[in-house]
Structures are given as structure tokens and as C-alpha cells.
N, C-alpha and C positions, 0 to 999 in steps of 0.2 A: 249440513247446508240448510236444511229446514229449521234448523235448531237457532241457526242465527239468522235467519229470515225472522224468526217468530219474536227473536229478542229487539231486531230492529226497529218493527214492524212497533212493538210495546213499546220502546224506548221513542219514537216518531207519534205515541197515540195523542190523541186530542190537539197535534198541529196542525195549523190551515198551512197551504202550499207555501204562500209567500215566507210563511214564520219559517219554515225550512228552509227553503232559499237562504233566509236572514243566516238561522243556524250555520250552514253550509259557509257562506262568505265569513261567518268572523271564526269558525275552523279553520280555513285555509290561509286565513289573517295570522292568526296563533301559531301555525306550523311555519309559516315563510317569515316574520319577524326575524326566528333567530340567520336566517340565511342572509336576506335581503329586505331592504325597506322599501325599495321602488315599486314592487307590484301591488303594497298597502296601498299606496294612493288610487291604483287603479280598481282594485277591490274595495276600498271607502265610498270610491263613485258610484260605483255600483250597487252597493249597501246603499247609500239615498235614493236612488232612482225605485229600490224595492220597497224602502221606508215611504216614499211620496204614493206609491201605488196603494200600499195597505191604508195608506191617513186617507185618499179620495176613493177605495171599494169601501172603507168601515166608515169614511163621512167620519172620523172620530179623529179629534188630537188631543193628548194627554195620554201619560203614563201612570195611572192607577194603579200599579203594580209595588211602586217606588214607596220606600220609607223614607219620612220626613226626612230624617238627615244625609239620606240618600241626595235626594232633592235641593237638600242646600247646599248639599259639595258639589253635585253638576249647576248649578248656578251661580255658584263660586266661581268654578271653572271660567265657565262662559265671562263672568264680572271683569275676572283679572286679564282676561284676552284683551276684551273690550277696552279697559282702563289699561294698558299696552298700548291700543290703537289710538286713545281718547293722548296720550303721551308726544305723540308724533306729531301736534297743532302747537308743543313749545320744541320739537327737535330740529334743528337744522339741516343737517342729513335726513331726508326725506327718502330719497331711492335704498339707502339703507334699510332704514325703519320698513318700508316697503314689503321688504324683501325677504326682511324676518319675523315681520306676520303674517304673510305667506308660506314662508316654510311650518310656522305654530298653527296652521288654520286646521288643523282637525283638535287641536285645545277646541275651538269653538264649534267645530264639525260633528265630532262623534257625543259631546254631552248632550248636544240640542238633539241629535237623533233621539236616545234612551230617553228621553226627555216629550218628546212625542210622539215615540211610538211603543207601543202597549207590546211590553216584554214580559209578561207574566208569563209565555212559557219557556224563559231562560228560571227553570227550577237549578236547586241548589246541584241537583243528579247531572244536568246540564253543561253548568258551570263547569264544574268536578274533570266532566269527560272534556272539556274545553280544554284545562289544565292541563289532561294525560295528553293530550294531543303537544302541547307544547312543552310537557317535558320530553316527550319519547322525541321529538324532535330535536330539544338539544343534544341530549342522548344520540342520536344518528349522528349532530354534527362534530361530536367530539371524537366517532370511530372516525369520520370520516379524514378529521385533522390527522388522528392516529398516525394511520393508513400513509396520509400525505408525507407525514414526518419520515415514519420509517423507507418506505419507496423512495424519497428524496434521499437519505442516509445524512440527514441533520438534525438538531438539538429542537429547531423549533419546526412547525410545519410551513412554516408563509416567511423564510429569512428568520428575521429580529422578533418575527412575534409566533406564537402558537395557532392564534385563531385572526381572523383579514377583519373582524372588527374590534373596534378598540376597546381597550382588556375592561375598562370600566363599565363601560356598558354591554359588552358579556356577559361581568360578573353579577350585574344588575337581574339580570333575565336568568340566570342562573340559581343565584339565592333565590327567587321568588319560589322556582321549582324545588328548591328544596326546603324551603318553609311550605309549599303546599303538601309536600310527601312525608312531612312531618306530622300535618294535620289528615292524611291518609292513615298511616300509621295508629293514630290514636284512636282510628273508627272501626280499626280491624273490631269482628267479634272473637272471642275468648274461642273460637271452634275454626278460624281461619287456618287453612291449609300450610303446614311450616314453609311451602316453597313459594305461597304469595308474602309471609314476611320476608324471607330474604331475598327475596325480588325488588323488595321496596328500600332495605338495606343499602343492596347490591348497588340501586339505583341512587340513594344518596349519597355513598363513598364516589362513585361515578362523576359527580357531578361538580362533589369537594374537588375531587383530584382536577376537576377541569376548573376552577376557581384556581387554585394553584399552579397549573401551565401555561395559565394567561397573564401570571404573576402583575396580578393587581393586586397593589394592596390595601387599597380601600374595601375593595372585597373579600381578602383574607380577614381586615379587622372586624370587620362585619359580620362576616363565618362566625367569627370567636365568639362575637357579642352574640347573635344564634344559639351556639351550643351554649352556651351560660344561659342562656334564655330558657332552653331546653330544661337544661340539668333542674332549674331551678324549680320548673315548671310541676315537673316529676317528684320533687322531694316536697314540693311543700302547698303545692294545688291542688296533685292527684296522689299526694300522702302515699306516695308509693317511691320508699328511700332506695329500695333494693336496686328497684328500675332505673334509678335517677343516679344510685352510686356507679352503676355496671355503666351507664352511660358515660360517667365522664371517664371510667378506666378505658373503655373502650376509645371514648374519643383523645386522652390524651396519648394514648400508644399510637394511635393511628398521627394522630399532629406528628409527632417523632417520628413515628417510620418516615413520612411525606418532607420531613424537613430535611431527614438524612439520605432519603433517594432521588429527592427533586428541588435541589439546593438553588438552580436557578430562579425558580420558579416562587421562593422565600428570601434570596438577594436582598430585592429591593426594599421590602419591609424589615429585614434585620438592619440594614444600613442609614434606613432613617430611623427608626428606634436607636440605634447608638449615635449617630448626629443629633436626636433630640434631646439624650442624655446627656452630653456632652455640652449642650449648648452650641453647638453647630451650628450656623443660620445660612449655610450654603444652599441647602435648599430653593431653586428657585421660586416656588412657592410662597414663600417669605416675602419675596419682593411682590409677585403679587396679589398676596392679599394684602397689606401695607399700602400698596398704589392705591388697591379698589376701596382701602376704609379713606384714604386720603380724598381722594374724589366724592366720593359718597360725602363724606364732612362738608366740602364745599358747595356742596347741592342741594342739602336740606333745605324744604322737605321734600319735594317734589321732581329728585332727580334730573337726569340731562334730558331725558327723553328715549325713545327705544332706539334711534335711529343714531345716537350720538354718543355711545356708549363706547364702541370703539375708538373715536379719536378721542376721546377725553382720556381713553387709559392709554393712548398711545404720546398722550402728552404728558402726564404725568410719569411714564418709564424716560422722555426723554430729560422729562426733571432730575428724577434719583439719576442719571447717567450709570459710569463704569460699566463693569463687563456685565453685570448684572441686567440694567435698564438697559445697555444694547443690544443683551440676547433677548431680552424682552419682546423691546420695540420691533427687531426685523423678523420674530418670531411671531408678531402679531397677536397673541396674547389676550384673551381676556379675563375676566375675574376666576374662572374654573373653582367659579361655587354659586350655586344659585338664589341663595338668598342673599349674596353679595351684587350679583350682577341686579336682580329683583331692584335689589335698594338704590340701586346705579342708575337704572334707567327711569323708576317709577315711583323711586322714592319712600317715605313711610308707609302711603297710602299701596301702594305697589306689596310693599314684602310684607304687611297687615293682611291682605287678599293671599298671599299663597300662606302662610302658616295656619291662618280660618280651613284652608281648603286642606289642609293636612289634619289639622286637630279637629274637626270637627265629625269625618267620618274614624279616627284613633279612637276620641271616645264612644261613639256608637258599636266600634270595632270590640272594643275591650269591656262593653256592655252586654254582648252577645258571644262573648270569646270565637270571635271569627280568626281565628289564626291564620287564612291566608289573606285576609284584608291586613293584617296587623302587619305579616312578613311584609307586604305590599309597600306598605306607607314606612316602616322601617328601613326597607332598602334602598325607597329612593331616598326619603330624607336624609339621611347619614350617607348616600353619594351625592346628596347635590349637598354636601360641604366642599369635597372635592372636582366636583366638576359642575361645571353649569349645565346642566342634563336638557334643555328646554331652549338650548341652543342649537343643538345638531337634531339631525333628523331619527339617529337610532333610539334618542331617547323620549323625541317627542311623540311617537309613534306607541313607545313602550306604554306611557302615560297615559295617554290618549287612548288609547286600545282597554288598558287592564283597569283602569279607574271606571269608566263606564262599565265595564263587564265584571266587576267584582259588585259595585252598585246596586248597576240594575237586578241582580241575583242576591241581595242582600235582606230580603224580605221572603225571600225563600226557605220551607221546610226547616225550620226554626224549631219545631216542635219534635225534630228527632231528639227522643230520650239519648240517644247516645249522644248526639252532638251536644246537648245541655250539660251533658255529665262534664264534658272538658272544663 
């Protein structure tokens, strides 16, 4: 007990009260994500109110802590919020538009926090333990689904699905944790305990398998591009073939067993892989992405506006018609990709602003080999092909939470020899 009083106590040193408070609120932030969105809003509120107290006891605003490209992605951020809102003086739907800058208002909430308040002691050790907190939490929540599945005596836990939020953005908060455990992995030293490697193992197979019962498959394609990322990384980065071959025999036996014991859960992705061989274009998706590039074309450059996004794609499905454009339409339907929907409402200048805000911390990313900024910007970019992530709240939260907090920790302990060595 003393033992970890003493490590707390060290791991707490040279915090003022309020910076642990801070601390405290965006842990309990990271742990309840993967559960529930609702209580972020009320834990965000509360993170300003402690953020306003530290800027009038220290009399100080600005984040000093922050690297320059740090600094231009949260005011990116913040830009493309704004130029959203700055959208809605040509949109027609007004109470729309409204309604889904409201729902994005921590897009502009949590970068202006990091942004003026002095995080220098979110260190990189900090971050780190931020991460284990929400990976062990999705961890709990996949025994938990387990649990539910078998107790219930059915295939999924929640009916038709595995897990009650939707599998894309699961898979999103999932992959992250396992490109973080990845970049764990790499920092083992050569004298680490065999039972914390395969703890860490243990815990990526874990996490795969819950990528796969959520049977998304943006997130299984994702996974793939991951482990080739991996493989690649080990043969020809860190010149260590041995590691890098063991790696893909390990990981494609393991794909195989998962395909032949969890065949539901790899369905959906075998089925559109052979409709897209085939030339299949049943894919509802097809129509619309098709609708969204059709509208998009009639709106250059400056899109319909934020607020008008939905009837204009709910006119255009009633253009295309058939069974297609009327599942569409009474589906309600929007782009389900974000730099489509981006271009839809805000035009060039609009999908200009989020690709700056993705590539500009990518390169600082890959300048630094931060592997879990990389995993970061990775996952979501290549989900918001398939989903407009910046539309619902599971993902606006994700964003919003891990882009400031991977950031503001970006200028941190940069000088570990091991971390360089990556």
C-alpha cells in the first residue's frame, strides 16, 4: 500500500491542484467514451469551469507547451468549425444548421481549451497512462458484451449487433487502442518481464477479436492495412526481419482461425469484396456516394451550406428514384463519408480545412514517429470514407477528446532514446 502511495504520489509530482482535477476529468473522459457520450458533455463543462479558474488564479492565457504544428491543427480545428457556422448566412434551413453546430461544439470547445490553457504537465507518461485507461476500458466493455451474449444464449449481445454502439465507431476507438499497444510494445526494454509481453499480446488479440464481432468492415480493412503497416515497419524500419516475418505468420494464422470461428462477424466484408469483384453495384452505398458527388458538382464551390445538406441529398435520391433512391430517401440518408458530406455543405473551402487539419499534424506525426498520433489520424481518416464521423455524436467526441490530447502531449519527452530509436 505504501508502495503505491509512493508511486502516486511521484507520478502526481510537480502538479498544482487544479492541473489534477484537469487530469482527473479527461481520465474519466477516456474511460466513459467507449460506454456513453452523454456524461462527456457534462464532464467538458466542467473541464472549462477549471480551465477558466487556472487562466484568472495564473492571470495567464496561452499554451506554451504546444508545438507549432500542434498549434496549427487546433486552429484548424477551430477554423473549419467557424467556416461551418460562417456556411449557414447562405443555408436555408437555419434550425438545422443550428442544431449541428451544436451537436460539433466541442470541435470548437476542447481545441480553444488546450489552446489556453498551459498543459505542459500532460507529459508523454501522462498521455501513455490516459491511453491504458481507455484501452482497459474497452477491454471491460467487450467481457462485459461477452457476458451479455452468453447469459442471453445468442450469437450477438444486444439482438443484430454485438456491442449498442455502432460498429464503425467502435471500431474507431478500438483500432486507436491497438495502434497505441503497438507503440507500448516497441518501448518494452530487452529485460521486460515475459508476462507483461504477453499481457500486451493478450491484449491486442482481444481487442482484434472485438473489431471482428462488431463485424465492421471498415474496421476489419483497417486492421489489415495496420498489420501491413506493422509487418512492414519491423522488416524494413527497425531491420529486424525475424520479428517482422514471426509477425505476419502469427498474424495471418490468427486472421484464419477468426474467419473460420467467427464467420458472422467477416460476412459482411467477404460479401462486398465479391460484389466488388463482380461488379455488383447493389451496394447501397453506390447510390449514395453518386447522389453526394452529384450535388457536390451542382454547388461548387461554396456548397449548400451546413443546414441544407440533408434536403438537397434527399432530393437528389428522389431524382435517381427506384428501389434504390426510395430506400434512400425514407432512410434519410446522408453522404456517410466525411469529406463528402465536408464538400456538400462547405464546399472547397470547407474539405481544404479538414484535409490541412489531418495532414498537417500526419506530417509532424511521421517527423517524430509518434505512432499513436499516426494510428489516430489513420483511423479516422479511412473511416470518414465510410461514415460521416463529425456528424453523430460518438464520433464527434472521439475527435474532439483525442486530437487535443494527443496535441497537447506532442511536445513531450521527445528525447527518450528509446522512443527515437522507433
Amino acid at each position: 500500500m505504501n508502495s503505491l502511495k509512493l508511486k502516486l504520489l511521484h507520478f502526481l509530482e510537480g502538479m498544482t491542484p487544479l492541473e489534477i482535477t484537469e487530469y482527473i476529468i479527461l481520465t474519466l473522459m477516456v474511460v466513459l467514451l467507449p460506454f456513453d457520450w452523454h456524461p462527456l458533455l457534462w464532464l467538458m463543462t466542467l473541464l472549462l469551469l477549471v480551465v477558466l479558474v487556472c487562466m484568472v488564479k495564473e492571470r495567464h492565457i496561452g499554451n506554451h507547451s504546444l508545438s507549432s504544428p500542434a498549434r496549427w491543427t487546433l486552429w484548424l480545428i477551430v477554423t473549419y468549425f467557424l467556416y461551418q457556422a460562417i456556411s449557414l448566412t447562405y443555408s436555408t434551413n437555419i434550425d438545422q444548421g443550428i442544431n449541428l453546430l451544436l451537436r460539433r461544439f466541442p470541435l470548437l470547445l476542447m481545441p480553444l481549451l488546450f489552446l489556453a490553457a498551459d498543459t505542459s504537465y500532460l507529459s508523454r507518461a501522462r498521455l501513455r497512462n490516459l491511453m491504458y485507461a481507455f484501452t482497459v476500458s474497452l477491454i471491460f466493455k467487450f467481457f462485459i458484451c461477452l457476458i451479455i451474449m452468453f447469459v442471453c444464449h445468442r450469437s450477438n449481445a444486444f439482438g443484430s449487433q454485438f456491442d449498442p454502439i455502432h460498429h464503425a465507431y467502435i471500431a474507431m476507438y478500438l483500432l486507436l487502442a491497438m495502434g497505441f499497444l503497438y507503440h507500448e510494445w516497441l518501448l518494452l526494454p530487452t529485460t521486460t518481464p515475459r508476462w507483461q509481453r504477453t499481457s500486451l499480446i493478450i491484449a491486442e488479440l482481444l481487442l482484434a477479436i472485438y473489431v471482428v464481432m462488431v463485424a465492421s468492415r471498415s474496421g476489419i480493412v483497417i486492421m489489415a492495412l495496420m498489420f501491413i503497416a506493422i509487418v512492414l515497419h519491423q522488416i524494413f524500419t527497425l531491420k529486424n526481419i525475424r520479428q517482422g516475418l514471426l509477425t505476419l505468420i502469427a498474424g495471418v494464422a490468427v486472421a484464419t482461425l477468426t474467419f473460420a470461428l467467427l464467420p458472422s462477424g467477416t460476412h459482411r466484408l467477404a460479401q462486398t469484396v465479391i460484389e466488388a469483384s463482380e461488379g455488383d453495384k447493389s451496394d447501397i452505398r453506390y447510390t449514395i456516394y453518386s447522389s453526394s458527388l452529384t450535388a457536390i458538382s451542382r454547388n461548387l464551390p461554396f456548397g449548400v451550406g451546413i443546414g441544407d445538406c440533408n434536403e438537397t441529398m434527399m432530393d437528389i435520391f428522389d431524382e435517381v428514384g427506384g428501389d434504390d433512391g426510395d430506400y434512400c430517401l425514407q432512410s434519410q440518408f446522408n453522404s456517410h463519408n466525411i469529406y463528402l458530406d465536408s464538400a456538400l455543405a462547405t464546399g472547397i473551402p470547407g474539405l481544404a480545412l479538414l484535409l490541412a487539419l489531418l495532414i498537417v499534424p500526419a506530417v509532424e506525426a511521421l517527423r517524430r514517429r509518434d505512432i499513436i498520433m499516426l494510428s489516430f489520424l489513420l483511423v479516422f481518416a479511412i473511416s470518414g470514407m465510410f461514415e460521416a464521423i463529425l456528424n453523430r455524436s460518438i464520433g464527434i467526441y472521439f475527435f474532439a477528446l483525442f486530437a487535443p490530447l494527443l496535441l497537447g502531449a506532442a511536445k513531450q519527452d521527445y528525447s527518450d532514446a528509446r522512443f527515437n530509436a522507433l
